[in-house]
C-alpha positions as CSV (number, residue, x, y, z in Angstrom):
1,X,0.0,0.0,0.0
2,X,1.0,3.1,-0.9
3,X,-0.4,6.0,0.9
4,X,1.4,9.3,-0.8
5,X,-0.1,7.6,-4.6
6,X,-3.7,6.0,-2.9
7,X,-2.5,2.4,-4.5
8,X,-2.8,-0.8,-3.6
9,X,-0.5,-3.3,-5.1
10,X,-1.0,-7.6,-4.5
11,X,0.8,-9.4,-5.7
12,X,2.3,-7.0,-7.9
13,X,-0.7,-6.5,-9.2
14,X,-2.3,-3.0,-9.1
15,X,-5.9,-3.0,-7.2
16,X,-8.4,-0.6,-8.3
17,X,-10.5,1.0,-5.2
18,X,-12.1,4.0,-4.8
19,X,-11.4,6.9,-2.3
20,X,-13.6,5.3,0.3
21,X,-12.4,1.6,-0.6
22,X,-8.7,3.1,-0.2
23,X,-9.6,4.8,3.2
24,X,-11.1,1.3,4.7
25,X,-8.2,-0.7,3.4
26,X,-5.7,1.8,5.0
27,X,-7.7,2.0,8.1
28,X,-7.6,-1.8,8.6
29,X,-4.0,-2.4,6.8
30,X,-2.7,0.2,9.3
31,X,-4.0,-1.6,12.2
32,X,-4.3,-5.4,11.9
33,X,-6.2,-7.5,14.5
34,X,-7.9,-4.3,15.9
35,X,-11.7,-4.5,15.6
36,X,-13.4,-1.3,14.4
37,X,-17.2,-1.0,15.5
38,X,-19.5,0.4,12.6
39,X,-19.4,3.5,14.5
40,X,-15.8,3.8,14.3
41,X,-15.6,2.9,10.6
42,X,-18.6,5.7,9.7
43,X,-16.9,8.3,11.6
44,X,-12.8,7.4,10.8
45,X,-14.0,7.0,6.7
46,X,-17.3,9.2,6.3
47,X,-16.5,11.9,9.3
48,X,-20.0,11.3,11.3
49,X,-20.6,10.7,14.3
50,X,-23.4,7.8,13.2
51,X,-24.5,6.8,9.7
52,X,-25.9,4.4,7.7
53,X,-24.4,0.6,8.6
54,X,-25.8,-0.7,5.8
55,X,-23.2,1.1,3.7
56,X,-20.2,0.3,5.4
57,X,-21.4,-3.7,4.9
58,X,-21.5,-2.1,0.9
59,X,-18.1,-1.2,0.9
60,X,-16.5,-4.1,2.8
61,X,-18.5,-6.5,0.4
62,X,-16.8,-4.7,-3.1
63,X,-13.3,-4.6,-0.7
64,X,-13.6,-8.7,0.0
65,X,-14.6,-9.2,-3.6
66,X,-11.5,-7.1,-5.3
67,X,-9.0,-8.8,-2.5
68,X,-10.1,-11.6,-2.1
69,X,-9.8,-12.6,-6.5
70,X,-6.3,-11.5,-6.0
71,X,-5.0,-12.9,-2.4
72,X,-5.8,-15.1,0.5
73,X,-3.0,-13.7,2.7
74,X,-4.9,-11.1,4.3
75,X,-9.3,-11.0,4.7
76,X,-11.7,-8.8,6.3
77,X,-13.3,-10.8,9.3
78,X,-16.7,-10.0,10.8
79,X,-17.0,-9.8,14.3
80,X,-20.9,-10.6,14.5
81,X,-22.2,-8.0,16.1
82,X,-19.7,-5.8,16.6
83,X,-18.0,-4.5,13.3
84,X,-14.5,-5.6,11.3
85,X,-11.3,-7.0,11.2
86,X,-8.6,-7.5,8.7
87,X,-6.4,-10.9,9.5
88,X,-3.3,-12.4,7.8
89,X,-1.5,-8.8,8.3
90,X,1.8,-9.1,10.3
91,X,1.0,-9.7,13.7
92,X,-0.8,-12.4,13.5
């Protein structure tokens, strides 16, 4: 991932995301293993204090599907009932 050019590269293999799909990935790439709550996705990636949950499931659904055709390194996790995780990052 590089931050300074918004890309994300698997495999040596350029990703396509958008500037949301970027801000997610970053959020969970920068912080492996930590859960983040709906509440703390909507506010971190969208800047309100509560939103729409329904979209953030949106996004992580289109994330899983471009990452998941290219890797199996690295997911996004559910936590049922809680939010998201991304595993297979160093640290695990």
């Amino acid at each position: 991932m590089n931050t300074l050019t918004r890309t994300l590269f698997i495999r040596d293999e350029e990703v396509t995301l958008t500037a949301k799909e970027f801000d997610l990935i970053k959020l969970f790439l920068t912080s492996p293993n930590q859960v983040f709550t709906y509440d703390q996705i909507i506010e971190k990636i969208w800047g309100y204090n509560q939103g729409d949950f329904h979209s953030v499931r949106v996004y992580i659904g289109k994330l899983r599907d471009k990452i998941e055709e290219k890797t199996n390194d690295f997911k996004i996790s559910t936590v049922w009932g809680v939010g998201y995780k991304v595993e297979g990052v160093s640290g695990d």
